[in-house]
TIRO-2110 file (N, C-alpha, C; in Angstrom, 1 decimal):
// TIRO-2110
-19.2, 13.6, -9.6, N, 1, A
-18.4, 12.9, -8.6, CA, 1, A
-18.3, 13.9, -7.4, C, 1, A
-18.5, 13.3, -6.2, N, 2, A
-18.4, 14.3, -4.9, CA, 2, A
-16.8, 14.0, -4.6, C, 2, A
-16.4, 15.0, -4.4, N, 3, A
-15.0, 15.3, -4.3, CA, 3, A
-14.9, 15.0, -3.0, C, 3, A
-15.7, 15.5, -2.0, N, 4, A
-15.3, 15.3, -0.8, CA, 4, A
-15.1, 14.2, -0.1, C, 4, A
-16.3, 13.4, -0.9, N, 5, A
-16.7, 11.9, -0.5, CA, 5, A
-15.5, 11.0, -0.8, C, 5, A
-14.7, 11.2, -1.9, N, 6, A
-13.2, 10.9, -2.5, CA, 6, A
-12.5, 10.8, -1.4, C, 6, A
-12.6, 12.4, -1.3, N, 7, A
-11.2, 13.1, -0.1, CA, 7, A
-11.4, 11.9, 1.1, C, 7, A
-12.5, 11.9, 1.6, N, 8, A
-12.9, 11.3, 2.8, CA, 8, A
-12.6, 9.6, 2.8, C, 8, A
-12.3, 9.0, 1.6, N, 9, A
-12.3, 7.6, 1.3, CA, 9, A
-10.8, 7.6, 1.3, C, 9, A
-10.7, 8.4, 0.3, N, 10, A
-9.1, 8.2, 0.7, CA, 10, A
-8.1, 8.8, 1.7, C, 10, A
-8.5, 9.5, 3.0, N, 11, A
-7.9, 10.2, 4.2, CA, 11, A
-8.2, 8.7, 5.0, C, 11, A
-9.1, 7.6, 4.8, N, 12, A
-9.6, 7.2, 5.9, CA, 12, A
-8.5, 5.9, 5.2, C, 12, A
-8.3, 5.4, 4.3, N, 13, A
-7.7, 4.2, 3.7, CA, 13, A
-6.4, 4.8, 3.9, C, 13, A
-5.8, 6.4, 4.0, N, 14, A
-4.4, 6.1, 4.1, CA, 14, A
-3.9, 5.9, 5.2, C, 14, A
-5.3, 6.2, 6.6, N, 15, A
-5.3, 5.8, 8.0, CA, 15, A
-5.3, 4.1, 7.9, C, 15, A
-5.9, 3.8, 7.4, N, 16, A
-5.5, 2.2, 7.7, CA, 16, A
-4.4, 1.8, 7.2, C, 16, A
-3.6, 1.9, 6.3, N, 17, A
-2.5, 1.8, 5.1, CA, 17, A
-1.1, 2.2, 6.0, C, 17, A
-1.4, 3.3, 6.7, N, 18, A
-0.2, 3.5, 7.7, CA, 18, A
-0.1, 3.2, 8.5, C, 18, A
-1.1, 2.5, 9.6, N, 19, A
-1.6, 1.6, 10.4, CA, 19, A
-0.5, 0.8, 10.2, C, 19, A
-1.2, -0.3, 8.9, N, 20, A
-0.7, -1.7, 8.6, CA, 20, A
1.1, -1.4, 8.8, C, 20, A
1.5, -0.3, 7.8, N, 21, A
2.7, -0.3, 8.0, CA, 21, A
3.5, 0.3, 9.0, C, 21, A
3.0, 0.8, 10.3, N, 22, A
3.6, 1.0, 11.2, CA, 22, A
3.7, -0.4, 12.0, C, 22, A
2.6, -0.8, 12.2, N, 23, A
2.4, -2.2, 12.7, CA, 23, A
3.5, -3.5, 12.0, C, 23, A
3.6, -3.3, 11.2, N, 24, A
4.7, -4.2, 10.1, CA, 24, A
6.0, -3.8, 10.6, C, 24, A
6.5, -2.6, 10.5, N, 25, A
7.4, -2.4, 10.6, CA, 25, A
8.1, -2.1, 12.3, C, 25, A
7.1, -2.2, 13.2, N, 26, A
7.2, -2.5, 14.5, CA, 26, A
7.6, -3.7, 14.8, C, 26, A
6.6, -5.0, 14.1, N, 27, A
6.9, -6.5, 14.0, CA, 27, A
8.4, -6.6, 13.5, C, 27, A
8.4, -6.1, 12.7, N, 28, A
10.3, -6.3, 11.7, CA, 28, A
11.1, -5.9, 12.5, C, 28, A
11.4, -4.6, 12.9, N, 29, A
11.8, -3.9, 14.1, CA, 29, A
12.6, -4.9, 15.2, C, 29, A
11.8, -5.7, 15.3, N, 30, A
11.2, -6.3, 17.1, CA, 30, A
12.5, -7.5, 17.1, C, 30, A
12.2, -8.0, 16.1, N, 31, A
12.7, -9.4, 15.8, CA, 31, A
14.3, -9.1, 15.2, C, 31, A
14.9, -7.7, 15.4, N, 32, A
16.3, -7.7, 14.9, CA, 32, A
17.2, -7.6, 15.6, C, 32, A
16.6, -7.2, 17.2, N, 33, A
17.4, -7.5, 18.4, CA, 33, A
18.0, -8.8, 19.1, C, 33, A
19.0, -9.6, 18.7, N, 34, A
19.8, -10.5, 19.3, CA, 34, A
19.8, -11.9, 18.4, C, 34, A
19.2, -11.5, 17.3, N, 35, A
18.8, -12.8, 16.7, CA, 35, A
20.2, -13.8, 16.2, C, 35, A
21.3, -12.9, 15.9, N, 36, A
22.4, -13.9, 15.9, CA, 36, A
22.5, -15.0, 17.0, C, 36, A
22.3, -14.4, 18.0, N, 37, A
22.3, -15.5, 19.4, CA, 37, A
21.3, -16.8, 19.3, C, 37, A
20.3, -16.0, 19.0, N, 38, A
19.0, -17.5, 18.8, CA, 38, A
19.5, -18.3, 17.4, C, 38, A
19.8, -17.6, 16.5, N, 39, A
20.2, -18.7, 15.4, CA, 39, A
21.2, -19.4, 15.7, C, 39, A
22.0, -19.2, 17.0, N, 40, A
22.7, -20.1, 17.1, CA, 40, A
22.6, -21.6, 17.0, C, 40, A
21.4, -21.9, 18.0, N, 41, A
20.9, -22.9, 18.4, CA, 41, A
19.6, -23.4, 17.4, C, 41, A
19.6, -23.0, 16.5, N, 42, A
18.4, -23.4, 15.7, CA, 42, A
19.0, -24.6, 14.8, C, 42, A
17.6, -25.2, 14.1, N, 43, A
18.0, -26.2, 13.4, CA, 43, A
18.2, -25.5, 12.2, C, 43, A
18.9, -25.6, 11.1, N, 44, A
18.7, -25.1, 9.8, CA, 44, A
17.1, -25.1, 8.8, C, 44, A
16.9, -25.9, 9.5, N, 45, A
15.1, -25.9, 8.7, CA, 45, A
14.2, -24.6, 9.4, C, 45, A
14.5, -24.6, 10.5, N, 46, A
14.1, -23.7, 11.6, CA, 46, A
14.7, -21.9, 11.1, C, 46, A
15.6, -21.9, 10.7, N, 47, A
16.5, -20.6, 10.3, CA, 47, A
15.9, -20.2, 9.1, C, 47, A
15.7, -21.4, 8.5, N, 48, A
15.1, -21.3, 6.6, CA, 48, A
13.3, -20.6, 6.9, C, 48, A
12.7, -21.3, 7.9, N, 49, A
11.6, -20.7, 8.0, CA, 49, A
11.5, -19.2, 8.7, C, 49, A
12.6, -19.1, 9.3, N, 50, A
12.4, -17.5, 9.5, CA, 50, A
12.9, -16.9, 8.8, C, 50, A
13.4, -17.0, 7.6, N, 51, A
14.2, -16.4, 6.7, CA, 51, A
13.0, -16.2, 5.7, C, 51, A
12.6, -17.2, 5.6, N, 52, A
11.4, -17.3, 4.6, CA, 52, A
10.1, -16.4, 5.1, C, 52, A
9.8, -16.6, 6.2, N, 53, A
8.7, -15.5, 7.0, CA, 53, A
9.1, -14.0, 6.7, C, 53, A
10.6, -13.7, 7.4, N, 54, A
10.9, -12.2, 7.6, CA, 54, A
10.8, -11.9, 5.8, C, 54, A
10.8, -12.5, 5.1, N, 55, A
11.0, -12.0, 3.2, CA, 55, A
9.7, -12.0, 2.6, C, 55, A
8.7, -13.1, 3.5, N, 56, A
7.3, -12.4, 3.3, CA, 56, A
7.0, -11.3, 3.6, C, 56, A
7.2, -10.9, 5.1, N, 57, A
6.6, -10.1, 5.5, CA, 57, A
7.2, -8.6, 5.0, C, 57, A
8.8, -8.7, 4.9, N, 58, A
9.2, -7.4, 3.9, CA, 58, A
8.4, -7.2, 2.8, C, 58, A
8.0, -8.3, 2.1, N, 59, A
6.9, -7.9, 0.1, CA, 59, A
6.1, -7.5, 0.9, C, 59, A
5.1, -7.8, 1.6, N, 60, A
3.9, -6.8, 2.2, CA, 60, A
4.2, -5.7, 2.5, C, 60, A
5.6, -5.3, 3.4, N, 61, A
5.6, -3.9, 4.0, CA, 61, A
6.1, -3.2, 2.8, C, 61, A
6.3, -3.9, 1.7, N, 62, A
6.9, -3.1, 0.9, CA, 62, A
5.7, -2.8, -0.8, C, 62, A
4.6, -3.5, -0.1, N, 63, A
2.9, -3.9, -1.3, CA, 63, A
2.2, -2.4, -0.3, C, 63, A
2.5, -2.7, 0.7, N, 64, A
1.8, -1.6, 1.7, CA, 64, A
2.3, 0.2, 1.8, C, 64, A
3.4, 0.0, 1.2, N, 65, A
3.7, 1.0, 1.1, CA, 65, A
3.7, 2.0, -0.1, C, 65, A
3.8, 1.2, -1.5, N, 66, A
3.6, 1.3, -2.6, CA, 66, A
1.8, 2.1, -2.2, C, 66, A
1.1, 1.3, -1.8, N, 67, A
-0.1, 1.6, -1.8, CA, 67, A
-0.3, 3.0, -1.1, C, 67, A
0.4, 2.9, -0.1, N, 68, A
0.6, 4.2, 0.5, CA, 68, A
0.8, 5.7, -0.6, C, 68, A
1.9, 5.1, -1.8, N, 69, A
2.4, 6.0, -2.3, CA, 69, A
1.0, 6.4, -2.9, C, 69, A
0.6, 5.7, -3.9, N, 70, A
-1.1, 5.4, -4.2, CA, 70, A
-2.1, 6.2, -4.1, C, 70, A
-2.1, 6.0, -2.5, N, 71, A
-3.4, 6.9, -1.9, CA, 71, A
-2.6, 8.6, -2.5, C, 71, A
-1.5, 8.7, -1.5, N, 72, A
-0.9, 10.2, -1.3, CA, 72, A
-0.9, 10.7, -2.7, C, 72, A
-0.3, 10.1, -3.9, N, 73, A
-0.7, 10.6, -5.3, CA, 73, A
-2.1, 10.5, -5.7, C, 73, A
-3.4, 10.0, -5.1, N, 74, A
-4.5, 10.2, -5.8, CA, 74, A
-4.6, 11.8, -4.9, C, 74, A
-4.2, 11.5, -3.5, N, 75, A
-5.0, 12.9, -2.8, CA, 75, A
-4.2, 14.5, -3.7, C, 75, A
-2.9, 14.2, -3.9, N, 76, A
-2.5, 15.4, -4.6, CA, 76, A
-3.2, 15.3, -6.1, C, 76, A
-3.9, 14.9, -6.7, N, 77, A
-4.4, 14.4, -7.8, CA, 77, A
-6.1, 15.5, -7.8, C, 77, A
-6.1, 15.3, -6.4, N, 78, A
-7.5, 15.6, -6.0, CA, 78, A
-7.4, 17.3, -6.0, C, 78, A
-5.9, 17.6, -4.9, N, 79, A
-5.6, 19.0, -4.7, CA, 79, A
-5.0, 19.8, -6.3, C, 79, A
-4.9, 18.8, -6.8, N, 80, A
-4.4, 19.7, -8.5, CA, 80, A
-5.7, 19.6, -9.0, C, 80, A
-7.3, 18.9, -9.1, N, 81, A
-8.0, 19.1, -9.5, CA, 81, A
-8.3, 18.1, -10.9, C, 81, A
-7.3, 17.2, -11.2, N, 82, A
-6.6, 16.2, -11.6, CA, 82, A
-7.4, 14.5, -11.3, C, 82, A
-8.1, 14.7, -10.4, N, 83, A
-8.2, 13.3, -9.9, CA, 83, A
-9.8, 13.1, -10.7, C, 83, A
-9.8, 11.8, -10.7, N, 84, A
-11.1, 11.1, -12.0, CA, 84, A
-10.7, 11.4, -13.2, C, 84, A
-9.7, 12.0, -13.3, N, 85, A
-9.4, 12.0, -14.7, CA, 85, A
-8.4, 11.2, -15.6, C, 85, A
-8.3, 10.2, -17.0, N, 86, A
-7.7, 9.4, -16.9, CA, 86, A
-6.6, 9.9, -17.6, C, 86, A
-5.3, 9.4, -17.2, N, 87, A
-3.7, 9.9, -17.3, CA, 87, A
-3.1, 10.0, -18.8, C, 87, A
-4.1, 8.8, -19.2, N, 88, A
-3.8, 8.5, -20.6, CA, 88, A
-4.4, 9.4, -21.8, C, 88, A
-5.9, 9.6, -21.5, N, 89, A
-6.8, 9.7, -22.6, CA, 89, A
-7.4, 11.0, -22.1, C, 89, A
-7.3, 11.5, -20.8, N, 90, A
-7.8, 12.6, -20.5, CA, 90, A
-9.3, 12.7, -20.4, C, 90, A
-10.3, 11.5, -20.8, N, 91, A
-11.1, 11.4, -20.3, CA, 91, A
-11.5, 11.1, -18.6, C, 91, A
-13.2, 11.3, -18.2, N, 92, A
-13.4, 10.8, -16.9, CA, 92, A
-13.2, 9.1, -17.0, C, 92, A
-12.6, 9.4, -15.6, N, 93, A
-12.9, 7.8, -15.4, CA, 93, A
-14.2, 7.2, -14.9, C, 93, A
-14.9, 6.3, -15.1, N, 94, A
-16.0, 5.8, -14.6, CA, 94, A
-15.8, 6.1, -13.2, C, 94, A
-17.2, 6.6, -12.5, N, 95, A
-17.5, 6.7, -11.3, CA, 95, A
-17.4, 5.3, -10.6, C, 95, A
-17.9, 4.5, -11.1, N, 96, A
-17.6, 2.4, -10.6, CA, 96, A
-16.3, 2.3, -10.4, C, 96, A
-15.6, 2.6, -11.4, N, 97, A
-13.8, 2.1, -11.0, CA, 97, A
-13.6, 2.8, -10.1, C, 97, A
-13.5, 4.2, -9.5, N, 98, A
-13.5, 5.2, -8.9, CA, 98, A
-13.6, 4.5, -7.6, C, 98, A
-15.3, 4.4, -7.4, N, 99, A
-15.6, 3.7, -6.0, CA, 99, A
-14.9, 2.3, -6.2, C, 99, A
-14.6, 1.9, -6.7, N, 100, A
-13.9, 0.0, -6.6, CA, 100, A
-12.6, 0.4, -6.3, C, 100, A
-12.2, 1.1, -7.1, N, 101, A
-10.1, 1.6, -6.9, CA, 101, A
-10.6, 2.8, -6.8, C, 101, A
-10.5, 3.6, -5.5, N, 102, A
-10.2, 5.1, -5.5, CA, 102, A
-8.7, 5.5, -6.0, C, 102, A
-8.1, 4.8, -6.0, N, 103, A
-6.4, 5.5, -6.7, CA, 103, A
-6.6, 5.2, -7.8, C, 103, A
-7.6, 4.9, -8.7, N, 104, A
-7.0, 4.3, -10.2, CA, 104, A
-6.6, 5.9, -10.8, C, 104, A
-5.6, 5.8, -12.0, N, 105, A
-5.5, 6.5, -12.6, CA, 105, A
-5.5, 6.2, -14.2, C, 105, A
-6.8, 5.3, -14.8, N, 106, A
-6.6, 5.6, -16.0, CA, 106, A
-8.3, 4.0, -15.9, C, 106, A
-9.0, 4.4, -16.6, N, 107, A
-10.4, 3.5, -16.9, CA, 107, A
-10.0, 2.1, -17.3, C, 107, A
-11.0, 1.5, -16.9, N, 108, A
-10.4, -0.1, -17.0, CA, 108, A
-9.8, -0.8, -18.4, C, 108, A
-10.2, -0.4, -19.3, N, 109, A
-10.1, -0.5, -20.6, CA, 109, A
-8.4, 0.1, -21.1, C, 109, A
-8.4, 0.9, -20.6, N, 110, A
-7.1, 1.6, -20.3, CA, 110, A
-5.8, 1.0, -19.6, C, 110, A
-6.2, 0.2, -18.8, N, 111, A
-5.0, 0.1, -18.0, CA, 111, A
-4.5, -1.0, -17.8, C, 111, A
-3.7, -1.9, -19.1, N, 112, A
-2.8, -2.5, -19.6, CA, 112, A
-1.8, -2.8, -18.8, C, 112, A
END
Protein backbone atom coordinates (compact mmCIF):
# COMPACT_ATOMS: atom_id res chain seq x y z
CA UNK A 1 0.00 0.00 0.00
CA UNK A 2 1.54 3.49 -0.93
CA UNK A 3 1.24 5.53 2.08
CA UNK A 4 1.65 8.55 0.50
CA UNK A 5 -0.91 8.06 -2.16
CA UNK A 6 -3.34 7.49 1.09
CA UNK A 7 -1.90 10.63 2.69
CA UNK A 8 -2.61 12.46 -0.52
CA UNK A 9 -6.41 11.03 -0.92
CA UNK A 10 -7.21 11.82 2.20
CA UNK A 11 -5.56 15.66 2.62
CA UNK A 12 -7.46 16.29 -0.58
CA UNK A 13 -11.15 14.78 0.64
CA UNK A 14 -10.63 16.62 3.94
CA UNK A 15 -10.19 19.81 1.62
CA UNK A 16 -13.44 19.14 0.16
CA UNK A 17 -15.29 17.88 3.51
CA UNK A 18 -14.33 21.36 5.06
CA UNK A 19 -15.33 23.15 2.10
CA UNK A 20 -18.84 21.52 2.26
CA UNK A 21 -18.96 22.47 5.87
CA UNK A 22 -17.87 25.81 5.85
CA UNK A 23 -20.12 26.50 3.00
CA UNK A 24 -23.15 24.86 5.15
CA UNK A 25 -22.55 26.45 7.92
CA UNK A 26 -22.22 29.98 6.21
CA UNK A 27 -25.75 29.09 4.55
CA UNK A 28 -27.14 28.28 8.32
CA UNK A 29 -25.32 31.32 9.60
CA UNK A 30 -27.00 33.66 7.01
CA UNK A 31 -30.55 32.75 7.53
CA UNK A 32 -30.45 33.42 11.53
CA UNK A 33 -30.44 37.11 11.19
CA UNK A 34 -34.05 38.69 11.65
CA UNK A 35 -35.98 35.63 10.89
CA UNK A 36 -38.50 36.24 13.74
CA UNK A 37 -39.58 39.32 11.75
CA UNK A 38 -40.21 37.36 8.39
CA UNK A 39 -42.05 34.52 10.22
CA UNK A 40 -44.16 36.94 11.10
CA UNK A 41 -45.89 37.24 8.02
CA UNK A 42 -45.57 33.74 6.81
CA UNK A 43 -48.28 31.28 6.26
CA UNK A 44 -47.80 28.32 8.60
CA UNK A 45 -47.20 25.87 5.81
CA UNK A 46 -44.52 28.32 4.65
CA UNK A 47 -42.75 28.28 8.46
CA UNK A 48 -43.15 24.30 8.41
CA UNK A 49 -41.12 24.26 5.24
CA UNK A 50 -38.38 26.23 6.56
CA UNK A 51 -38.38 24.45 9.57
CA UNK A 52 -38.23 21.36 7.64
CA UNK A 53 -35.31 22.63 5.16
CA UNK A 54 -33.10 24.33 8.06
CA UNK A 55 -33.31 20.32 9.97
CA UNK A 56 -32.22 18.94 6.68
CA UNK A 57 -29.63 20.90 6.14
CA UNK A 58 -28.37 20.63 10.03
CA UNK A 59 -28.27 16.23 9.39
CA UNK A 60 -25.92 17.07 6.51
CA UNK A 61 -23.72 19.56 8.37
CA UNK A 62 -23.76 17.31 10.99
CA UNK A 63 -23.15 13.67 8.25
CA UNK A 64 -20.38 16.20 6.97
CA UNK A 65 -18.76 16.63 9.85
CA UNK A 66 -18.74 13.21 11.33
CA UNK A 67 -17.00 12.53 8.04
CA UNK A 68 -14.66 15.09 8.80
CA UNK A 69 -13.98 13.37 12.11
CA UNK A 70 -13.29 10.26 9.68
CA UNK A 71 -10.81 11.51 7.46
CA UNK A 72 -8.76 13.33 10.66
CA UNK A 73 -8.76 9.80 12.48
CA UNK A 74 -7.73 7.79 9.38
CA UNK A 75 -4.80 10.58 8.79
CA UNK A 76 -3.61 10.09 12.59
CA UNK A 77 -4.05 6.31 11.87
CA UNK A 78 -1.60 6.91 9.14
CA UNK A 79 0.85 9.09 11.55
CA UNK A 80 0.71 6.12 14.26
CA UNK A 81 1.51 3.75 11.42
CA UNK A 82 -1.95 2.16 12.23
CA UNK A 83 -3.77 2.86 9.12
CA UNK A 84 -4.83 -0.43 6.67
CA UNK A 85 -4.97 -2.17 9.46
CA UNK A 86 -8.21 -3.74 10.69
CA UNK A 87 -9.34 -2.48 14.36
CA UNK A 88 -10.87 -5.67 15.02
CA UNK A 89 -8.76 -8.49 13.82
CA UNK A 90 -5.49 -6.82 13.28
CA UNK A 91 -5.25 -7.97 9.97
CA UNK A 92 -4.61 -5.83 6.57
CA UNK A 93 -7.51 -4.44 5.18
CA UNK A 94 -7.99 -5.06 1.50
CA UNK A 95 -6.28 -2.60 -0.66
CA UNK A 96 -10.13 -2.38 -2.72
CA UNK A 97 -11.96 -1.28 0.50
CA UNK A 98 -9.04 1.07 1.09
CA UNK A 99 -9.31 2.74 -2.35
CA UNK A 100 -13.42 2.61 -2.19
CA UNK A 101 -13.51 3.88 1.71
CA UNK A 102 -10.09 5.46 2.51
CA UNK A 103 -11.32 5.87 6.28
CA UNK A 104 -12.57 2.36 6.65
CA UNK A 105 -11.25 0.90 9.69
CA UNK A 106 -11.97 -2.78 9.77
CA UNK A 107 -12.54 -5.26 6.11
CA UNK A 108 -15.75 -5.66 4.75
CA UNK A 109 -16.58 -8.79 6.21
CA UNK A 110 -15.85 -7.24 9.42
CA UNK A 111 -17.85 -4.39 9.65
CA UNK A 112 -21.23 -5.23 11.12
Amino acid sequence: MDLDAARERLNSHKGRVEELVDQLKGELGGSEGGEELADYDQHPADTATDTFEREKDMSILEQLEEELAEVEAALARLDEGTYGIDERTGDPIAPARLEAKPTARTNVEDAH
